[in-house]
VMD Tcl script that builds the backbone (N, CA, C; Angstrom):
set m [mol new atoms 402]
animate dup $m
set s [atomselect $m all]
$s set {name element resname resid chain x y z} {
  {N N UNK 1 A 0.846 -1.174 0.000}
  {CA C UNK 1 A 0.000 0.000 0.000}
  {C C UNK 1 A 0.893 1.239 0.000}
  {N N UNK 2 A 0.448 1.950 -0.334}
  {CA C UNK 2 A 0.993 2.980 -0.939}
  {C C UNK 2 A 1.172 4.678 0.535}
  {N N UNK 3 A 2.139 4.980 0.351}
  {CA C UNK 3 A 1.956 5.612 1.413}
  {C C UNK 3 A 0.810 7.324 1.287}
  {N N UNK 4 A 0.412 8.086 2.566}
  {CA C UNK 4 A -0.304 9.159 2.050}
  {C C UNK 4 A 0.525 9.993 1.998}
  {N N UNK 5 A -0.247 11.079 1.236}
  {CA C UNK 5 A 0.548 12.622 1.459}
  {C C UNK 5 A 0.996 13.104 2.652}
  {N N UNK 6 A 0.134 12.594 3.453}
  {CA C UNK 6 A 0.464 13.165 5.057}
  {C C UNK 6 A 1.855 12.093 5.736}
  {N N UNK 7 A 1.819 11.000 5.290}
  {CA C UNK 7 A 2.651 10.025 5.547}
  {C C UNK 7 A 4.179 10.635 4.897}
  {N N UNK 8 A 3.932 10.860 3.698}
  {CA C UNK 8 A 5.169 10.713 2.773}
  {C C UNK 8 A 5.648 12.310 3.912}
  {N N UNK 9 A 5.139 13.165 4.187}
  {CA C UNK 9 A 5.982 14.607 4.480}
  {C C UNK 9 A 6.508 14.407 6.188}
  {N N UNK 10 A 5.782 13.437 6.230}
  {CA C UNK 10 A 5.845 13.157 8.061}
  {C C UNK 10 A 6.918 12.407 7.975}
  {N N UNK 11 A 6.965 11.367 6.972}
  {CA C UNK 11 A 9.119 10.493 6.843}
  {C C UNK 11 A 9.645 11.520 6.502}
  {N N UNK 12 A 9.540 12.540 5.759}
  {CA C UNK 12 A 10.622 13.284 5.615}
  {C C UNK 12 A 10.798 14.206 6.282}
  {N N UNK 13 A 10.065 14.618 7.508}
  {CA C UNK 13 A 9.993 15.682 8.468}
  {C C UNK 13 A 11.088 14.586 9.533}
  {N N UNK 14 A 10.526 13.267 9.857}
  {CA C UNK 14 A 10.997 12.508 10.707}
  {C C UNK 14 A 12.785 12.129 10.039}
  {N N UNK 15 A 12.939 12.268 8.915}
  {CA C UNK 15 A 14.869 12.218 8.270}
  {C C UNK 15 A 15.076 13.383 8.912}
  {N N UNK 16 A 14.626 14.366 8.874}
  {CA C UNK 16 A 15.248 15.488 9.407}
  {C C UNK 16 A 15.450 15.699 10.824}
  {N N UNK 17 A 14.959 14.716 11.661}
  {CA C UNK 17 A 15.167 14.893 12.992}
  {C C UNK 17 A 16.699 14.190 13.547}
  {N N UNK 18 A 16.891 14.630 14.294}
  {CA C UNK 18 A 18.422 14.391 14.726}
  {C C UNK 18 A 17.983 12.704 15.052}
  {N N UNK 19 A 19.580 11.974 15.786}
  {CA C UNK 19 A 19.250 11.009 16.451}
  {C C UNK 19 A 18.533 10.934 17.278}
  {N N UNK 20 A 18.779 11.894 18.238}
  {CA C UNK 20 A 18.118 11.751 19.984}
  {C C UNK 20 A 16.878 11.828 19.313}
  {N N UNK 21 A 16.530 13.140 18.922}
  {CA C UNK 21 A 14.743 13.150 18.781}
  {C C UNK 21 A 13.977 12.414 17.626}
  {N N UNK 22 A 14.924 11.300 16.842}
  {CA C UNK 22 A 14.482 10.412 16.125}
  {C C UNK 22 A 14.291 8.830 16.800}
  {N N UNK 23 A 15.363 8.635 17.908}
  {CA C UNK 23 A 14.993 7.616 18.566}
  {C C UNK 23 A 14.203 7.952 20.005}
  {N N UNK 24 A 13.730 8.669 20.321}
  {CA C UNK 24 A 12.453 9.102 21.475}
  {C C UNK 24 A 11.102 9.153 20.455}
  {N N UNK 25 A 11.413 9.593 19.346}
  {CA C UNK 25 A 9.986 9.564 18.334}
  {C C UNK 25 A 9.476 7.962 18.047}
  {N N UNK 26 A 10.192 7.417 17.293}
  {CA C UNK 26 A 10.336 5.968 17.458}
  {C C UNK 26 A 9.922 5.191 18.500}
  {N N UNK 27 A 9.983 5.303 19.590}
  {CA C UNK 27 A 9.811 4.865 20.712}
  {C C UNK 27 A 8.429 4.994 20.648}
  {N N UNK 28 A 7.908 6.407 21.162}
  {CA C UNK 28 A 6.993 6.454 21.618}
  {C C UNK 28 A 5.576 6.258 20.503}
  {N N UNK 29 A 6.253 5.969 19.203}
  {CA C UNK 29 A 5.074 5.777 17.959}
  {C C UNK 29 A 5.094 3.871 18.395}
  {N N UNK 30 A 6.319 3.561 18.975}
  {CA C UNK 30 A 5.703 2.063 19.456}
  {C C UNK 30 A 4.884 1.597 20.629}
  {N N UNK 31 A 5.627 2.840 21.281}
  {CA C UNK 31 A 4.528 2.832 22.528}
  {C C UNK 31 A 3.004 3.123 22.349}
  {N N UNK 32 A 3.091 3.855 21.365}
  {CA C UNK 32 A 1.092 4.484 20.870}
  {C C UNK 32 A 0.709 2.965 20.242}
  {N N UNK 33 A 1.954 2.482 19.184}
  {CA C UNK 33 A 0.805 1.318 18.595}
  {C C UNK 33 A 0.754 0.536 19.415}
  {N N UNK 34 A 1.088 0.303 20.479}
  {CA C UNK 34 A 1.030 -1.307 21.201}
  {C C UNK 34 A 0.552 -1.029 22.319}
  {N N UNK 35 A -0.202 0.445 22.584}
  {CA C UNK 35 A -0.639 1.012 24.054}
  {C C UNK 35 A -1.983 0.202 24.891}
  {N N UNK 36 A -2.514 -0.856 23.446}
  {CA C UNK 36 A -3.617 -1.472 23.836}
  {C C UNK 36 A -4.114 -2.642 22.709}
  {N N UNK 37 A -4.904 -3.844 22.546}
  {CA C UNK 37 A -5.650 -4.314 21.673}
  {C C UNK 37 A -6.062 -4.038 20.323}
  {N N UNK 38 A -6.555 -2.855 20.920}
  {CA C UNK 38 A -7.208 -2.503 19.310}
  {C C UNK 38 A -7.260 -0.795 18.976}
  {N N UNK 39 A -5.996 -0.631 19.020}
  {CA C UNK 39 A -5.103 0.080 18.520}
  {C C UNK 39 A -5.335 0.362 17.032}
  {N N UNK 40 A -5.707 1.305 15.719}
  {CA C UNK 40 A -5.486 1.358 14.812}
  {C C UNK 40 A -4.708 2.236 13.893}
  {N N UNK 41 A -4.397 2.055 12.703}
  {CA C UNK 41 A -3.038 2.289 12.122}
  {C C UNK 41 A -3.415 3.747 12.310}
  {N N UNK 42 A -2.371 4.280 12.151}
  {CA C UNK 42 A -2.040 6.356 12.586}
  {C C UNK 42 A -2.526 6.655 11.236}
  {N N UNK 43 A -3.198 7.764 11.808}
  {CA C UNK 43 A -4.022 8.452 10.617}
  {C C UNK 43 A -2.950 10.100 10.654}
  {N N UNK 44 A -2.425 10.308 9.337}
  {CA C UNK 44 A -1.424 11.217 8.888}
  {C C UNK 44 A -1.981 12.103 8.279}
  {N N UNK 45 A -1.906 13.542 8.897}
  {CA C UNK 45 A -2.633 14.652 8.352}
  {C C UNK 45 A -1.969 15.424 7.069}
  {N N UNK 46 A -2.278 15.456 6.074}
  {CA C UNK 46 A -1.550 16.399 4.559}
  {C C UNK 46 A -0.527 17.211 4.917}
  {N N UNK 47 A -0.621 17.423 6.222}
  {CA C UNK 47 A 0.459 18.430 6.462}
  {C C UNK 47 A 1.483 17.876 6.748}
  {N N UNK 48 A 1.838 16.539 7.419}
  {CA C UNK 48 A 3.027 15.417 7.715}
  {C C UNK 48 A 3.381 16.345 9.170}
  {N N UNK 49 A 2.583 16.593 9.973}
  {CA C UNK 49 A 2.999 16.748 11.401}
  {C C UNK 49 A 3.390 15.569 12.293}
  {N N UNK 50 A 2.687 14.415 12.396}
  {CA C UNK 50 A 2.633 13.259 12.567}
  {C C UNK 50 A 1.469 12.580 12.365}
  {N N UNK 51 A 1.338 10.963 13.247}
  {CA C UNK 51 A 0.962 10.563 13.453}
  {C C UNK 51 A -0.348 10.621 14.781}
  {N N UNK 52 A -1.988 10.072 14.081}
  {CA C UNK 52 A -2.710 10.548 15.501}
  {C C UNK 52 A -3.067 9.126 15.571}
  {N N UNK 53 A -2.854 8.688 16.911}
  {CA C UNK 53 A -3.341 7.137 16.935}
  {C C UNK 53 A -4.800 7.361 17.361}
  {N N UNK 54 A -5.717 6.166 17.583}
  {CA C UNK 54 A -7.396 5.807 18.248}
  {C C UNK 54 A -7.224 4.548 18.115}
  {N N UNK 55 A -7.728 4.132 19.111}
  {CA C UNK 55 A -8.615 3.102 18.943}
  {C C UNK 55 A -10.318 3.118 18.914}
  {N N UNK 56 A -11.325 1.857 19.190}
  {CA C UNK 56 A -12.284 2.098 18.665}
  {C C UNK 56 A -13.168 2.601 19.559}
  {N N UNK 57 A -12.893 3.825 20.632}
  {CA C UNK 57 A -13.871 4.529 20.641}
  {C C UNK 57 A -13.066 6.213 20.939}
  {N N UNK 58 A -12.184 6.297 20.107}
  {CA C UNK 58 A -11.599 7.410 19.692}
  {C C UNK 58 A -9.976 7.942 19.511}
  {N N UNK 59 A -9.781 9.318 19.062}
  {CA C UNK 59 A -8.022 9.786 19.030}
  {C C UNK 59 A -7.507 9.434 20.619}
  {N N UNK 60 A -6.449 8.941 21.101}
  {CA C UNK 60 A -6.468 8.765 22.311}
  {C C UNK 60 A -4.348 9.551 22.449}
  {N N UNK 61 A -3.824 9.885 21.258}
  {CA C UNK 61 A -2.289 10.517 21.034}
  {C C UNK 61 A -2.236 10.993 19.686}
  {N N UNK 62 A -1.479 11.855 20.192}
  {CA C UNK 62 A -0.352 12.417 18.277}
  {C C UNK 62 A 0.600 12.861 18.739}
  {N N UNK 63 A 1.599 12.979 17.964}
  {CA C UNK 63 A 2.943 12.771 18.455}
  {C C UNK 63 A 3.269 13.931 16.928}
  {N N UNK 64 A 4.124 15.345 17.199}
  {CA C UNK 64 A 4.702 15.979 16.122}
  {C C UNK 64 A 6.082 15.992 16.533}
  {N N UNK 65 A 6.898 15.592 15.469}
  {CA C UNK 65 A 8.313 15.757 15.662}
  {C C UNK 65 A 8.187 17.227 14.912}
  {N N UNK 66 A 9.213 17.430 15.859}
  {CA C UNK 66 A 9.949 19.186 15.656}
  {C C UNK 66 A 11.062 19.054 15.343}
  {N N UNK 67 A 11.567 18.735 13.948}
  {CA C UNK 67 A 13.160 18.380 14.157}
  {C C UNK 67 A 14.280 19.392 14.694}
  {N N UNK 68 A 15.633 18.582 15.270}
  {CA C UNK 68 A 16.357 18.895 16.083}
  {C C UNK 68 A 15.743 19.947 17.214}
  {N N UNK 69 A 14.794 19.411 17.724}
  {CA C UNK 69 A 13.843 20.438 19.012}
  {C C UNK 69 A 13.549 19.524 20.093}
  {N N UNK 70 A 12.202 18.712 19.300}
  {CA C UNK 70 A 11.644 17.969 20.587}
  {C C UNK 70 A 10.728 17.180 19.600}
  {N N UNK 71 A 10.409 16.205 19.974}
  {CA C UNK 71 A 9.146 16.301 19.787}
  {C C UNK 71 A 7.543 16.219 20.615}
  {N N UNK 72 A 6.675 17.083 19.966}
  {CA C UNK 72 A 5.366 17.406 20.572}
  {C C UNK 72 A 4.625 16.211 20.391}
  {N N UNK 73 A 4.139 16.039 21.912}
  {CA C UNK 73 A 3.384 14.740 21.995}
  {C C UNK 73 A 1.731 15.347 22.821}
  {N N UNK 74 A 1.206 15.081 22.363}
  {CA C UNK 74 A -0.382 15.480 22.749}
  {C C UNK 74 A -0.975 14.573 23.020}
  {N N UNK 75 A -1.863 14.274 24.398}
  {CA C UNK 75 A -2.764 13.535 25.038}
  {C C UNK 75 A -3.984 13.384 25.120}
  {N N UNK 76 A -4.941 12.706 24.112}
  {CA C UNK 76 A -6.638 13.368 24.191}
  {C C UNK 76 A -6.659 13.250 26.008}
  {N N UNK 77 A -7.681 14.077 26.029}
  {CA C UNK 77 A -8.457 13.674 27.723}
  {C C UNK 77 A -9.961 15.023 27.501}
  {N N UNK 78 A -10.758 14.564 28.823}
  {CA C UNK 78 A -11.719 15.332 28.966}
  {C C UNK 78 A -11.366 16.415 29.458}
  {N N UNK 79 A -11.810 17.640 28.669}
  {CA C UNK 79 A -11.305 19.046 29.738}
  {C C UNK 79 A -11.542 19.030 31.184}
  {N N UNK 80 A -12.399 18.460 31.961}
  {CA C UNK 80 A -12.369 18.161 33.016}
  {C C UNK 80 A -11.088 17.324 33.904}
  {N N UNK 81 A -10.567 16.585 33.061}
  {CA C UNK 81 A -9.332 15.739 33.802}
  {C C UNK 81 A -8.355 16.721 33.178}
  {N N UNK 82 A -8.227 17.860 32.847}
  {CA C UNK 82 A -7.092 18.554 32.465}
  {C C UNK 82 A -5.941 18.926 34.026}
  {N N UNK 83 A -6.643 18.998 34.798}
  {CA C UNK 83 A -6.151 19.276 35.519}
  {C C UNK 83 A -4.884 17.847 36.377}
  {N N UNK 84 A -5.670 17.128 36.730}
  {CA C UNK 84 A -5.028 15.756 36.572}
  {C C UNK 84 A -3.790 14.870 35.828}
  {N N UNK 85 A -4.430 15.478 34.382}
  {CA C UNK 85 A -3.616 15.199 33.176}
  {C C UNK 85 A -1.972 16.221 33.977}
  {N N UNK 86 A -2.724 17.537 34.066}
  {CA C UNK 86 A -0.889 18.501 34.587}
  {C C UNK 86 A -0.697 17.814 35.366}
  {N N UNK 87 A -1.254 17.400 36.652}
  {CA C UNK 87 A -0.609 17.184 37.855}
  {C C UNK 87 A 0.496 15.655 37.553}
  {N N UNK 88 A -0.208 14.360 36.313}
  {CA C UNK 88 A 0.584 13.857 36.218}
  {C C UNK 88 A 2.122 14.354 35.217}
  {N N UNK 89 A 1.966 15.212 34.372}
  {CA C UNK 89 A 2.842 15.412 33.492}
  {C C UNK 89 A 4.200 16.232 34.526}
  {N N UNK 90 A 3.645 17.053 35.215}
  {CA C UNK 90 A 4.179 17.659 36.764}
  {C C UNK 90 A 4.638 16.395 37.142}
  {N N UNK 91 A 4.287 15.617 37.838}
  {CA C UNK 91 A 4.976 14.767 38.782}
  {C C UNK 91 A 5.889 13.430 37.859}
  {N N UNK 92 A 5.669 13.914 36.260}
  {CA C UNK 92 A 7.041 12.795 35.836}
  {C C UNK 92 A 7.854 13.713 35.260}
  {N N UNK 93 A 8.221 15.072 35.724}
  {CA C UNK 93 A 8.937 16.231 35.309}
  {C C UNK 93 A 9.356 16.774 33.325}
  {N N UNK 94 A 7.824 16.881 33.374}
  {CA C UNK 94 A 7.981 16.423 31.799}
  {C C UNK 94 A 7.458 17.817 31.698}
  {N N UNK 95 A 7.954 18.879 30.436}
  {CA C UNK 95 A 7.569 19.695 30.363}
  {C C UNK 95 A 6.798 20.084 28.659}
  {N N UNK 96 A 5.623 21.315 29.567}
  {CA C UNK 96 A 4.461 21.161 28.495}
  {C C UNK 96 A 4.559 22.723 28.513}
  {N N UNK 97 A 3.702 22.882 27.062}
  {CA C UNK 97 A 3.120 24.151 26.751}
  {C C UNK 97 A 1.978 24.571 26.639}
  {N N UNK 98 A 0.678 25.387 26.577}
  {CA C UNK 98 A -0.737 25.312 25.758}
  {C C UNK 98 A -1.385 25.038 26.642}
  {N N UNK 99 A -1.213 24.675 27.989}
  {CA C UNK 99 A -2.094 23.851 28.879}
  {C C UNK 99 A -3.338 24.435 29.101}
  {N N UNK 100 A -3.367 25.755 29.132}
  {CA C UNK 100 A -4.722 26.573 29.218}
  {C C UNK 100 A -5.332 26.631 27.772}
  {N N UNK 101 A -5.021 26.059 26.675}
  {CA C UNK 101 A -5.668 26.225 25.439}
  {C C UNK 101 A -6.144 24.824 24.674}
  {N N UNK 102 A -5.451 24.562 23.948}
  {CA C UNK 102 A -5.090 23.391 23.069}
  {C C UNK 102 A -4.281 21.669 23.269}
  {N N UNK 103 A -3.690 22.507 24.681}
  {CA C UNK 103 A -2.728 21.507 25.191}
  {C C UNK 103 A -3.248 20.871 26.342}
  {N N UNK 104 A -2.202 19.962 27.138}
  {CA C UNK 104 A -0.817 20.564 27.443}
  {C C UNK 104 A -0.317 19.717 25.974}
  {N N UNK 105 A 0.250 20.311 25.490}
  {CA C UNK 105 A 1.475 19.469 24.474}
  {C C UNK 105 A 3.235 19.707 25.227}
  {N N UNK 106 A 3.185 18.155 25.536}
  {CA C UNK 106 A 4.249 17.869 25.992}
  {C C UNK 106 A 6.012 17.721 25.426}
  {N N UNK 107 A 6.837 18.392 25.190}
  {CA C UNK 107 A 7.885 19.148 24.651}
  {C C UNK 107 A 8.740 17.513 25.140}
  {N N UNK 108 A 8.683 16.364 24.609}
  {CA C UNK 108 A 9.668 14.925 24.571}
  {C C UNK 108 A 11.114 15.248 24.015}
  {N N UNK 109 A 12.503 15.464 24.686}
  {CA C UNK 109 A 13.340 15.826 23.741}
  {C C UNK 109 A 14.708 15.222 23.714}
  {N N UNK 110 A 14.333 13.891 24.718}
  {CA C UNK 110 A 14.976 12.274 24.774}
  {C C UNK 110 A 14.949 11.014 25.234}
  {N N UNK 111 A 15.464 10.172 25.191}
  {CA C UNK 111 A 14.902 8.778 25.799}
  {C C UNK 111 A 14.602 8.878 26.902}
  {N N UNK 112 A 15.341 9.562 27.955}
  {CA C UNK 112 A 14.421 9.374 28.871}
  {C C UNK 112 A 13.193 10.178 29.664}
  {N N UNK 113 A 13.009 11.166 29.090}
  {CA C UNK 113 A 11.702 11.743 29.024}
  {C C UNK 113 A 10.570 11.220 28.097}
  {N N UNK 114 A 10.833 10.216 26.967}
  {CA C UNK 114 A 10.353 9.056 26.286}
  {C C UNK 114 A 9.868 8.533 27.326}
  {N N UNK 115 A 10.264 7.432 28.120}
  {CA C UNK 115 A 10.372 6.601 29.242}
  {C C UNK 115 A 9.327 6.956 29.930}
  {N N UNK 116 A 9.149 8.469 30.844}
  {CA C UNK 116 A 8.892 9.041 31.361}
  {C C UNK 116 A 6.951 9.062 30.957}
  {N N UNK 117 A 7.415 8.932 30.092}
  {CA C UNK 117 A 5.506 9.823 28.602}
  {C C UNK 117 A 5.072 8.672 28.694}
  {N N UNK 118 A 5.902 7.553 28.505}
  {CA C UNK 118 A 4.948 6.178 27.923}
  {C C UNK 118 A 4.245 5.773 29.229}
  {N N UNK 119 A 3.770 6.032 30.253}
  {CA C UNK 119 A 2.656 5.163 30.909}
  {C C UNK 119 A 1.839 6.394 31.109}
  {N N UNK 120 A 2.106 7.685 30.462}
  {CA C UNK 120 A 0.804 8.437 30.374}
  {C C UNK 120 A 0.122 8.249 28.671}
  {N N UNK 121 A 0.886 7.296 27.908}
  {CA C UNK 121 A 0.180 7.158 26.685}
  {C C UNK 121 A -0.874 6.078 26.873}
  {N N UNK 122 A -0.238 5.239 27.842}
  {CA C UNK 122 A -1.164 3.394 28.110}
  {C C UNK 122 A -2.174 4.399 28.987}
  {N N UNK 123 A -2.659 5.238 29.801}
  {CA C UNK 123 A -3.153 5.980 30.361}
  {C C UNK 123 A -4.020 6.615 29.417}
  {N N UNK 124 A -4.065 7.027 28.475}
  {CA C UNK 124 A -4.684 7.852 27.691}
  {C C UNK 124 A -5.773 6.869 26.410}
  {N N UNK 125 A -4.384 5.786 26.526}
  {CA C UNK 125 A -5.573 4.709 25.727}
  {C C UNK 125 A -6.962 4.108 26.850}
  {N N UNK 126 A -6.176 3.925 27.922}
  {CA C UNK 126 A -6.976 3.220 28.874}
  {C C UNK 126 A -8.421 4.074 28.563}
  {N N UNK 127 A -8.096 5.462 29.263}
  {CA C UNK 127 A -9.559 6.428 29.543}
  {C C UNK 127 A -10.217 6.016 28.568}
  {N N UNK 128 A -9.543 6.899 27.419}
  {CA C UNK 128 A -10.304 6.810 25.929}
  {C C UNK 128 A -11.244 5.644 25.600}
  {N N UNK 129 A -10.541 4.193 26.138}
  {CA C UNK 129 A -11.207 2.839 26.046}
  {C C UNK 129 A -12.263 2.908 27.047}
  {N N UNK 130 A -12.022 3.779 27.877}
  {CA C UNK 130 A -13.508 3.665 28.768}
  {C C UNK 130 A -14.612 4.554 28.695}
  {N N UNK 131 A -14.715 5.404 27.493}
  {CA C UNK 131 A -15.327 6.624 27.573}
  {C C UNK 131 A -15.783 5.579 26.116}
  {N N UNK 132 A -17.152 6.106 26.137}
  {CA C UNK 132 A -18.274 5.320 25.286}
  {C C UNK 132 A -18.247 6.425 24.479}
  {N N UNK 133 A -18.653 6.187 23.265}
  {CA C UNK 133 A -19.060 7.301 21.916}
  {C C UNK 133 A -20.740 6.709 21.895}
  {N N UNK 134 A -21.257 8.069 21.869}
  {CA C UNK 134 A -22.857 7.387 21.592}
  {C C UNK 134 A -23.028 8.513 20.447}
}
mol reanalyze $m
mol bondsrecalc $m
mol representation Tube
mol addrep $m
């Protein structure tokens, strides 16, 4: 199968990322696919920002590499657990931006702040898996 437009600019956004923030990206796009069961393939926006994973009852991550920066990792949740959501991103010393808007989008900018993200991604699938779409 053939790759998309959004795919093809997102490998070549992702060549351009250094090592460090090419192997923390890597990581954590394995950590999104394997965060749960039924997990489905990343849907790639025309623009090649990244990858947004869901499973089947919604977006539950997206992950933008910023080359040689960081890369931006975003957490669905209910605006209501926003607060929660900081207090955990706070207590695994992971730093975010947007939190009062759009975010928090979390600024990943090596393995072990990778490390750090991945049991708030299995976290994010979890909710998402428990929150019903009607």
């Amino acid at each position: 199968m053939a790759a998309s437009d959004g795919q093809e600019l997102f490998n070549e956004r992702r060549r351009k990322c250094g090592p460090i923030i090419r192997e923390a990206l890597d990581y954590l796009i394995k950590v999104a696919e394997t965060a749960g069961p039924d997990v489905k393939p990343p849907i790639y926006e025309r623009n090649g920002n990244g990858p947004k994973y869901s499973n089947g009852s919604g977006q539950f991550c997206v992950l933008h590499p910023k080359p040689d920066l960081h890369v931006g990792a975003y957490l669905d949740h209910e605006r209501t657990n926003r607060p929660a959501l900081i207090a955990a991103l706070n207590a695994a010393h992971l730093t975010f931006t947007r939190e009062d808007t759009d975010g928090p989008w979390v600024r990943i900018t090596n393995m072990q702040e990778a490390k750090r993200f991945e049991s708030l991604i299995v976290r994010a699938y979890n909710e998402r898996s428990a929150r019903r779409r009607y």
